[in-house]
DRENPA-3360 file (N, C-alpha, C; in nm, 2 decimals, always signed):
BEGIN
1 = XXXXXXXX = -0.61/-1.73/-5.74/-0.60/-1.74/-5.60/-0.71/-1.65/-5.54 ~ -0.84/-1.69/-5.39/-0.94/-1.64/-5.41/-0.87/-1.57/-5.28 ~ -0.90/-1.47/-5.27/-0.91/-1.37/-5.16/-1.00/-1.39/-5.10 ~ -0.98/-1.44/-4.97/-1.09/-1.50/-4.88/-1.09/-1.45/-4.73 ~ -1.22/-1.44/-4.66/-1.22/-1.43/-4.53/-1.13/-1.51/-4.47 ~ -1.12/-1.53/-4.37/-1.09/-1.65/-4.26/-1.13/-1.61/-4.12 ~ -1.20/-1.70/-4.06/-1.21/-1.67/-3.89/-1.12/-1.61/-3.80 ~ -1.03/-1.63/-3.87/-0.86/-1.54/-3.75/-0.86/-1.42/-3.78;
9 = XXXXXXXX = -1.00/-1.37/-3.87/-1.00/-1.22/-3.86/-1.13/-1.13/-3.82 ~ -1.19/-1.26/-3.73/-1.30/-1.21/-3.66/-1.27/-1.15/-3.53 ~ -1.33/-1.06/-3.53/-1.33/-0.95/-3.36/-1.41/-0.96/-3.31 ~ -1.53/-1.04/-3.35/-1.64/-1.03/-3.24/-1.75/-0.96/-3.23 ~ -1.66/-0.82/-3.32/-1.81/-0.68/-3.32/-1.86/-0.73/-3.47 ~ -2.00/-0.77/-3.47/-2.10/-0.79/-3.56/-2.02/-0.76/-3.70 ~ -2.09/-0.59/-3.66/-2.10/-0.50/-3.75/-1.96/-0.49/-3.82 ~ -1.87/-0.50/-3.74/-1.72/-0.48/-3.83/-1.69/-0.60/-3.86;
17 = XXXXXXXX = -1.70/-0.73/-3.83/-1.67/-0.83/-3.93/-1.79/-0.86/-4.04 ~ -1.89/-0.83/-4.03/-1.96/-0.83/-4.15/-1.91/-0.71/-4.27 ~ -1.90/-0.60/-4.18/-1.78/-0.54/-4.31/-1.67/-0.55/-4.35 ~ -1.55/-0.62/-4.27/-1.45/-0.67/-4.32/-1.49/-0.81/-4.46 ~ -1.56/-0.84/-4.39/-1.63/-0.97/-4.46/-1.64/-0.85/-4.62 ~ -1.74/-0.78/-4.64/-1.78/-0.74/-4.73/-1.66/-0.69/-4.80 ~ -1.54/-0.63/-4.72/-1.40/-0.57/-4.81/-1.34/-0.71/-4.89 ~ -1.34/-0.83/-4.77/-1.27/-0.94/-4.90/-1.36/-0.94/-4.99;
25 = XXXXXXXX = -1.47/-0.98/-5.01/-1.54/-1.02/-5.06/-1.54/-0.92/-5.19 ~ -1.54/-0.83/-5.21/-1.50/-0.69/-5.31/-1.38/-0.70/-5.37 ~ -1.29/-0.76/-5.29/-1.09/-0.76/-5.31/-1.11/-0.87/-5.42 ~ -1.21/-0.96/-5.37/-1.17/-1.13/-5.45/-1.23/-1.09/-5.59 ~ -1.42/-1.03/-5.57/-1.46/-0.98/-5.72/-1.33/-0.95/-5.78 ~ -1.28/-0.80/-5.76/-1.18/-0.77/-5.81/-1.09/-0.85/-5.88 ~ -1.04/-0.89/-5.83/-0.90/-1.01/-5.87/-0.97/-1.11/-5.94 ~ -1.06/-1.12/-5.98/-1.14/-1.25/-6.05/-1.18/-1.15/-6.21;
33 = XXXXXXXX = -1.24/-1.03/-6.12/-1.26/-0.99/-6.25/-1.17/-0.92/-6.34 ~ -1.05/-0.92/-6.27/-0.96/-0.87/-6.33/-0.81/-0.95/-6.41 ~ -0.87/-1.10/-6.37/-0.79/-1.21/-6.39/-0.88/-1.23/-6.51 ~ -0.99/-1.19/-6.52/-1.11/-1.26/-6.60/-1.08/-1.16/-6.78 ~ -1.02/-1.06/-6.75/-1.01/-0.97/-6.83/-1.13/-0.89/-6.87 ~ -1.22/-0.90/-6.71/-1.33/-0.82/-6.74/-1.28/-0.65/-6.81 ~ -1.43/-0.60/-6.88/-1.42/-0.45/-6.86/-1.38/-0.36/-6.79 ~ -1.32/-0.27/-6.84/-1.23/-0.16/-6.78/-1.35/-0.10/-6.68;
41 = XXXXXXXX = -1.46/-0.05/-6.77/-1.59/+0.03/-6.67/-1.60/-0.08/-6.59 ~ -1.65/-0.19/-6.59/-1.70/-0.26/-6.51/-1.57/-0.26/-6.35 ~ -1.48/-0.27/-6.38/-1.37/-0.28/-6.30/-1.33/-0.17/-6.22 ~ -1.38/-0.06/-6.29/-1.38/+0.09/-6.25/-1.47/+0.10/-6.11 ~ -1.59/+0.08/-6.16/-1.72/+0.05/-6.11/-1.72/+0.01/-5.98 ~ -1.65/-0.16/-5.98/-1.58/-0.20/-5.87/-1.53/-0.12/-5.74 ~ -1.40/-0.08/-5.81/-1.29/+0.02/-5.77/-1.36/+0.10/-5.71 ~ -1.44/+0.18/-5.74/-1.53/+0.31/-5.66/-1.58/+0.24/-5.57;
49 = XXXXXXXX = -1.66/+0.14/-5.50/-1.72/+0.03/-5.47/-1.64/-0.03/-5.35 ~ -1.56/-0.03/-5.39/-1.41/-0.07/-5.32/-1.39/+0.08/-5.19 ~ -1.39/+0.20/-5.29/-1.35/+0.29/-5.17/-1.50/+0.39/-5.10 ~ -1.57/+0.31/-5.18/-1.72/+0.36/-5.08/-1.72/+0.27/-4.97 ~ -1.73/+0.13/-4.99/-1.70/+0.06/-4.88/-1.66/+0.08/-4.76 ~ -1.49/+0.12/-4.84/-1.39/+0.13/-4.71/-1.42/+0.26/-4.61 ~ -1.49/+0.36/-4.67/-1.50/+0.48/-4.62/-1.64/+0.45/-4.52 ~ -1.70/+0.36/-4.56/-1.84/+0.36/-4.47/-1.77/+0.28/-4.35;
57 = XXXXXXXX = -1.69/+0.21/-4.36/-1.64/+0.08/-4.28/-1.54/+0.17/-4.17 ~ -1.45/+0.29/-4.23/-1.31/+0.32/-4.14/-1.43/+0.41/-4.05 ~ -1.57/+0.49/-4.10/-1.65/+0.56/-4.01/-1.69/+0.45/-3.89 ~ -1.75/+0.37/-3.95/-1.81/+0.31/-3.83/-1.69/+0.24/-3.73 ~ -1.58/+0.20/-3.77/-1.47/+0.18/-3.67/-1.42/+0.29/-3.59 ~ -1.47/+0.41/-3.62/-1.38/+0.52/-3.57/-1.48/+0.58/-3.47 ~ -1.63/+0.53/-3.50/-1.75/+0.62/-3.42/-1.72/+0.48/-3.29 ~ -1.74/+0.34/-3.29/-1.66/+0.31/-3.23/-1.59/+0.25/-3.10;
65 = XXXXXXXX = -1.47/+0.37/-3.20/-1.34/+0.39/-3.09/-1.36/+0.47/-3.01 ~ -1.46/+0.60/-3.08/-1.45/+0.72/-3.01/-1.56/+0.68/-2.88 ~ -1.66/+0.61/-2.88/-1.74/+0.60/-2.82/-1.68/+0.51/-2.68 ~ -1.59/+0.45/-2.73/-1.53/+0.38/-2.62/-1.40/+0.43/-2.60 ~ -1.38/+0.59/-2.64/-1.23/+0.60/-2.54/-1.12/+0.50/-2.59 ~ -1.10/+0.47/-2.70/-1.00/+0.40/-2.76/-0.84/+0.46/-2.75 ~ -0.76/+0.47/-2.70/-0.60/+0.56/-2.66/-0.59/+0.53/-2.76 ~ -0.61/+0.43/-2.84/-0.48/+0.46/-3.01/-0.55/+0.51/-3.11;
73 = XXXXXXXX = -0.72/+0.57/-3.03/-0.77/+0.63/-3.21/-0.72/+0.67/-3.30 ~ -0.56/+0.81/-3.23/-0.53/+0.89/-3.31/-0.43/+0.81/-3.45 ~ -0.38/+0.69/-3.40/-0.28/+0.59/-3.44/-0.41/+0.55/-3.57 ~ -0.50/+0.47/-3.52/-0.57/+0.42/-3.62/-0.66/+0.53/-3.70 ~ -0.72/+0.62/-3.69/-0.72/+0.73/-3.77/-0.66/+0.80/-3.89 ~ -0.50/+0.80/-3.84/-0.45/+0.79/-3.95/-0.40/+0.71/-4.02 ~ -0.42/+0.55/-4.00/-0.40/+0.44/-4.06/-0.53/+0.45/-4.16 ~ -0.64/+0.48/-4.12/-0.76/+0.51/-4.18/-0.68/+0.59/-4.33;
81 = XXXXXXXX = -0.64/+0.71/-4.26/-0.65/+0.86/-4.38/-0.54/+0.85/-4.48 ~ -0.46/+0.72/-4.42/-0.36/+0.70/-4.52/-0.38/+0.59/-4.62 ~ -0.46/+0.51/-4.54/-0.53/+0.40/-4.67/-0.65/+0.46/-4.74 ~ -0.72/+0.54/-4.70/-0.79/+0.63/-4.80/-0.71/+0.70/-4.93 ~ -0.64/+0.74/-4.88/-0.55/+0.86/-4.96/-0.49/+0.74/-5.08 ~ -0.43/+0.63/-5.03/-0.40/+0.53/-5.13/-0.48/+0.44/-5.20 ~ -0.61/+0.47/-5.18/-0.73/+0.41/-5.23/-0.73/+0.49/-5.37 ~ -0.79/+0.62/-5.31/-0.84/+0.71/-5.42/-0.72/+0.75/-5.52;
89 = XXXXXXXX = -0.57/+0.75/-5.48/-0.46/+0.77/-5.57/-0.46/+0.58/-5.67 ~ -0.51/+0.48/-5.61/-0.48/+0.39/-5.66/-0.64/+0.39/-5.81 ~ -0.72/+0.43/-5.73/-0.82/+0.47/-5.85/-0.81/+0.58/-5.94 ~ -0.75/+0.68/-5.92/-0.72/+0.79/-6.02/-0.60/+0.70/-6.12 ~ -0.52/+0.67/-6.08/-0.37/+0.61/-6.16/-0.46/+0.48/-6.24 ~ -0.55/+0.40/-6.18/-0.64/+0.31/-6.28/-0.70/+0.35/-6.41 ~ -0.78/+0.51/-6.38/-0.85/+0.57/-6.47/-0.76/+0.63/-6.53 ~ -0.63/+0.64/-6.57/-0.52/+0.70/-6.62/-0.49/+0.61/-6.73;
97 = XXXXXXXX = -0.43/+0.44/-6.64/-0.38/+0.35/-6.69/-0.45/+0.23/-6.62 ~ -0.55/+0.19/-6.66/-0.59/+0.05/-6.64/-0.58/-0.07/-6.63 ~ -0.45/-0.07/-6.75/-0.39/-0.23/-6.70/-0.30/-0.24/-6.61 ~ -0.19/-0.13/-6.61/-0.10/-0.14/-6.53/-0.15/-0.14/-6.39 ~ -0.26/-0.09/-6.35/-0.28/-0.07/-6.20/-0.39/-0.20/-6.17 ~ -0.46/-0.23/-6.28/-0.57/-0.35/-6.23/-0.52/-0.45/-6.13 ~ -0.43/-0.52/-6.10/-0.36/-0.64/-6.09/-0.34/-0.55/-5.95 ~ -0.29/-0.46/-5.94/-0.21/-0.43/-5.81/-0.33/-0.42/-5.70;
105 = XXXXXXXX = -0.38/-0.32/-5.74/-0.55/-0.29/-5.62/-0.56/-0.46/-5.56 ~ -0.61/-0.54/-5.63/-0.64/-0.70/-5.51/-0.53/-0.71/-5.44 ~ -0.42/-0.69/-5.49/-0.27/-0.74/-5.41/-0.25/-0.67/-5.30 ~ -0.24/-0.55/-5.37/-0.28/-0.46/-5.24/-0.36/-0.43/-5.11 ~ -0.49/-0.46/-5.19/-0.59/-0.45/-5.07/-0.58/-0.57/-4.94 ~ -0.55/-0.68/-5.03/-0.54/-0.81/-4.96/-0.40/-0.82/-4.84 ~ -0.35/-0.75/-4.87/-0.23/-0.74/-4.79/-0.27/-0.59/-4.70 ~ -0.34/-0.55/-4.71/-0.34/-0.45/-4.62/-0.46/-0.43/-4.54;
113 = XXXXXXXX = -0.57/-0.54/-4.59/-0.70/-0.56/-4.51/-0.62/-0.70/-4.40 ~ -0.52/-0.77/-4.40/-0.53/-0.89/-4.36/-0.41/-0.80/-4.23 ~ -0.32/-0.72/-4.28/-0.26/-0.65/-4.22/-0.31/-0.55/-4.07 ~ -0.41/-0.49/-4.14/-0.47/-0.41/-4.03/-0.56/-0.49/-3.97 ~ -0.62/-0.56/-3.98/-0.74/-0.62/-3.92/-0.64/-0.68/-3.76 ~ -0.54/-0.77/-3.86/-0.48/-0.83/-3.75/-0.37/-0.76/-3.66 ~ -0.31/-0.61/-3.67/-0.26/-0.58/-3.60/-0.34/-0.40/-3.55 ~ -0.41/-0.39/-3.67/-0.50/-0.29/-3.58/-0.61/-0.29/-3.52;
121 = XXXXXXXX = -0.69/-0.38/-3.55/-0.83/-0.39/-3.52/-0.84/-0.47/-3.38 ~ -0.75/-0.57/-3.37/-0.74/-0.66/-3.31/-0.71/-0.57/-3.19 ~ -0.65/-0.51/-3.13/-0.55/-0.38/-3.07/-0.68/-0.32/-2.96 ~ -0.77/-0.27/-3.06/-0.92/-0.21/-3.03/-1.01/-0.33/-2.92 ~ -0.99/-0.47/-2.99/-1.07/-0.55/-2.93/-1.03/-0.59/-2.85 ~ -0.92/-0.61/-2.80/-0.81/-0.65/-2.65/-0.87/-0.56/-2.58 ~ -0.92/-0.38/-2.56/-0.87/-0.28/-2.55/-1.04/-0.28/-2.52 ~ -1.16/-0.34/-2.58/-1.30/-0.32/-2.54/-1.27/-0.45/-2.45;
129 = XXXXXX = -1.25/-0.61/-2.53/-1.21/-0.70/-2.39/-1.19/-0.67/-2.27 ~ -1.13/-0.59/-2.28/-1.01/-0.61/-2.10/-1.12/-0.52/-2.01 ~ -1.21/-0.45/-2.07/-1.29/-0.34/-1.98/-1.45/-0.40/-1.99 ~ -1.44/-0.53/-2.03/-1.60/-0.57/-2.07/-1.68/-0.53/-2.13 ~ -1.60/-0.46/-2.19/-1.68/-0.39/-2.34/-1.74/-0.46/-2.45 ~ -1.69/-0.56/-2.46/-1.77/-0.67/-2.57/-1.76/-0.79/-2.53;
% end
């Protein structure tokens, strides 16, 4: 099953759907290469890849919010520090035990990029809409 964009998770702002774009796009690698029974390093590799991304991606949503006076930054900030914190626990427990956690990271991510996009991100873009912000 491919882990895929779709348009119903476009906002509008360039720069954050070309990086949401780039998180499926990472999630599917993943799940393909880990359906594939690729290498553990290679998959590792990924995984770090995975939370470099996300960390470049929660900055530039958060520089932003802040720039625009966002009311729910503090809400989405720590939506941010909590999916970090489950990133890097989900890559330490990989480098521990690799089979058991390969499979989960795509499942996961995929459900929680399709998750926030559409009930957090979306939130933000009502929130620059309504003020002519974008």
């Amino acid at each position: 099953m491919e882990v895929a964009w779709n348009t119903r998770y476009d906002t509008g702002i360039k720069l954050i759907d070309e990086q949401h774009q780039e998180l499926f796009q990472i999630v599917d690698r993943l799940r393909r290469m880990v359906q594939q029974g690729a290498d553990r390093i290679a998959v590792e590799a990924l995984l770090q890849d995975l939370v470099a991304c996300s960390e470049r991606h929660f900055a530039t949503e958060e520089t932003y919010m802040q720039r625009f006076a966002y009311p729910d930054l503090a809400q989405h900030l720590s939506e941010h520090a909590s999916m970090l914190t489950s990133l890097h626990e989900l890559l330490a427990k990989f480098q521990e035990s690799h089979q058991a956690m390969a499979l989960m990271v795509p499942t996961f991510m995929e459900g929680w990029l399709k998750h926030h996009i559409s009930d957090g991100d979306f939130g933000f873009v009502t929130y620059l809409k309504a003020r002519n912000l974008a």
